[in-house]
C-alpha positions in Angstrom: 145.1 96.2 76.8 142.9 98.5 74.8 138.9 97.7 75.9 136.6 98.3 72.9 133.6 100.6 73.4 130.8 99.5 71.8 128.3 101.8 73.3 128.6 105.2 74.1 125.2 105.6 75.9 125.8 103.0 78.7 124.9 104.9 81.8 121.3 106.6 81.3 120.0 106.8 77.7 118.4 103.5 76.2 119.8 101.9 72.8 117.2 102.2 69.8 117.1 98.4 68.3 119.1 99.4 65.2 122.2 100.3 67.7 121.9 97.6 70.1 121.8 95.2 67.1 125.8 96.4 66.3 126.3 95.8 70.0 124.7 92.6 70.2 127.1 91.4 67.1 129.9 92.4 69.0 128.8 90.7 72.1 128.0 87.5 70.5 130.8 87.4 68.8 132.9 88.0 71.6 131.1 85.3 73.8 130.7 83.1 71.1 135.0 83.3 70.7 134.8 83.4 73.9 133.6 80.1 74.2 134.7 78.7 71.5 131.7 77.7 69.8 132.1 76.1 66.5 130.6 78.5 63.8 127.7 76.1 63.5 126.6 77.2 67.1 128.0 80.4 66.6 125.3 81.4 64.3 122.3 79.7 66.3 123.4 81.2 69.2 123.5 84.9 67.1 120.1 84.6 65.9 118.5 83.0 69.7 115.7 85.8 71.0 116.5 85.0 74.7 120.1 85.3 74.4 119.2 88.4 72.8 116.6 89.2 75.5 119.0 88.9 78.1 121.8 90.6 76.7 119.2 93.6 75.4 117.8 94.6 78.6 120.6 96.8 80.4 120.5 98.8 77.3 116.7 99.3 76.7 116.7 99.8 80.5 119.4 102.3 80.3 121.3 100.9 83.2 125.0 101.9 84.1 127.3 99.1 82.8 125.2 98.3 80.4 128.0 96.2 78.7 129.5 94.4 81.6 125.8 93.4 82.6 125.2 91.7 79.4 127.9 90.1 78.8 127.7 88.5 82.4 124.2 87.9 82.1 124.7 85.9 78.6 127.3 84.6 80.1 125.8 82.6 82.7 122.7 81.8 79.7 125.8 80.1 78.1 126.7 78.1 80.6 123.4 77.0 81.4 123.1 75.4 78.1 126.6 73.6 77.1 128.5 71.0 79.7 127.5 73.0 82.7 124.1 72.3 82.5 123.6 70.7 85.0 124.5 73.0 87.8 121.9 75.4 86.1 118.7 73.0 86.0 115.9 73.2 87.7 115.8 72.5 91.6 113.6 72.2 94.7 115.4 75.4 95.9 113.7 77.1 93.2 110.5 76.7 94.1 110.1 79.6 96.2 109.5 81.7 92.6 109.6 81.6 89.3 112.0 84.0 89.4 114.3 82.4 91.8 116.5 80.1 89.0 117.0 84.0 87.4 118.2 85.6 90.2 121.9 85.2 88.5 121.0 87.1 85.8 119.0 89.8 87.7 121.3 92.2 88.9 121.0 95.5 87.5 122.7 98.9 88.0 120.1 101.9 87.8 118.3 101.7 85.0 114.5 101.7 84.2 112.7 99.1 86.7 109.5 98.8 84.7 111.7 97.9 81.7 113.9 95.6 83.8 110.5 93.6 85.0 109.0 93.4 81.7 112.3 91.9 80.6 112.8 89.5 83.9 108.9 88.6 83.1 109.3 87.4 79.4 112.3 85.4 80.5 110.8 83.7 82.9 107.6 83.2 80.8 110.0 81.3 78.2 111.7 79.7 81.0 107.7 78.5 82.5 106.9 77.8 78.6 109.9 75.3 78.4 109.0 73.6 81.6 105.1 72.6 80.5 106.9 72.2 77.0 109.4 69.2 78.7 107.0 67.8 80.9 107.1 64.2 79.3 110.6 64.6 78.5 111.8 65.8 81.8 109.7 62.6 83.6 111.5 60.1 81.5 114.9 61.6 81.8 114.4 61.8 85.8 114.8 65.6 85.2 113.1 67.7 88.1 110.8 70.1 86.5 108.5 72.4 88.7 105.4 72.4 86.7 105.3 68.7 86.5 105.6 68.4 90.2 103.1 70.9 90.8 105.4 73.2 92.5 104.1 75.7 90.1 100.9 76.8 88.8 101.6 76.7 85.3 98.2 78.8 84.2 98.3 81.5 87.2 101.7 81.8 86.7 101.4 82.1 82.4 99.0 84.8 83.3 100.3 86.6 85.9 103.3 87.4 83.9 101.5 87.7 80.9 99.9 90.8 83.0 103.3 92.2 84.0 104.5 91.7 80.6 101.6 93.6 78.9 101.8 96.7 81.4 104.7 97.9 80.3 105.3 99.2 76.5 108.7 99.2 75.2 108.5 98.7 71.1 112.4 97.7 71.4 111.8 94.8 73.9 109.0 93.5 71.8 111.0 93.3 68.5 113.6 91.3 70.3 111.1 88.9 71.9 107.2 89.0 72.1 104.6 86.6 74.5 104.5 84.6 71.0 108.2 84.3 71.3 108.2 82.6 75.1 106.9 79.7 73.7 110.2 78.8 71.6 112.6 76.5 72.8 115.1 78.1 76.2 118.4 76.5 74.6 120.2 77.2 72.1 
């Protein structure tokens, strides 16, 4: 079986955006296939930031692996949002962080750590965003949601990751997904 190689700089040197937008066509396209999404979802799953995000940040990071990682990582994003939802939501064992329900997509070989935080931070600002978004929603569905049941702080959390966020600059990241972005909608 011939593997493609859709990036030749996977173990140290970061992808400029214009490259790692070839890779992520490949990449969605491949997951999308993959999955089997109709070309409707197919397209709205192309043009999602946090898919992007997520699939983005071995390569900005530089890390070894770079393709296996996002794949993976997308991977699980994927299933998070279609018929296996549900093992994916929100639970008490998540509590202990907002970082905890991420900890699947979180594993990272080498790489730049200060990129791979800043990256882990806006996700989980877009996952914190979507929580005091789905308050209401989440309460009349029966739906735990952490922010609802005070588990967490919604503004000390906003702004502590707001601060991790902002001490790191990476122009590439920002393009992908900005603060403003985390405020859009986690699915896809």
């Amino acid at each position: 079986m011939k593997m493609k190689n859709i990036s030749t700089k996977t173990k140290s040197a970061a992808l400029s955006t214009k490259e790692f937008s070839k890779v992520w066509d490949t990449i969605s396209d491949d997951l999308a296939a993959a999955f089997r999404m109709p070309e409707e979802e197919k397209m709205r799953f192309k043009d999602k930031d946090i898919a992007k995000l997520i699939a983005a940040i071995p390569f900005l990071a530089g890390c070894e692996d770079a393709e296996r990682t996002a794949v993976s990582h997308v991977g699980i994003y994927v299933l998070s949002n279609r018929e296996t939802k549900l093992y994916y939501n929100a639970h008490f064992s998540d509590n202990e962080s907002v970082f905890e329900r991420l900890r699947l997509i979180s594993s990272f070989k080498g790489g730049n750590p200060d990129i791979i935080k800043k990256g882990m931070a806006l996700i989980a600002l877009t996952m914190l965003n979507d929580y005091k978004r789905d308050v209401y929603i989440d309460e009349t569905l029966g739906k735990y949601n952490p922010v609802a049941d005070n588990e967490f702080d919604y503004e000390g959390l906003k702004k502590d990751l707001e601060t991790r966020i902002r001490s790191v600059k990476c122009f590439e990241m920002d393009e992908i997904l900005d603060e403003a972005g985390t405020r859009g909608f986690w699915g896809h």
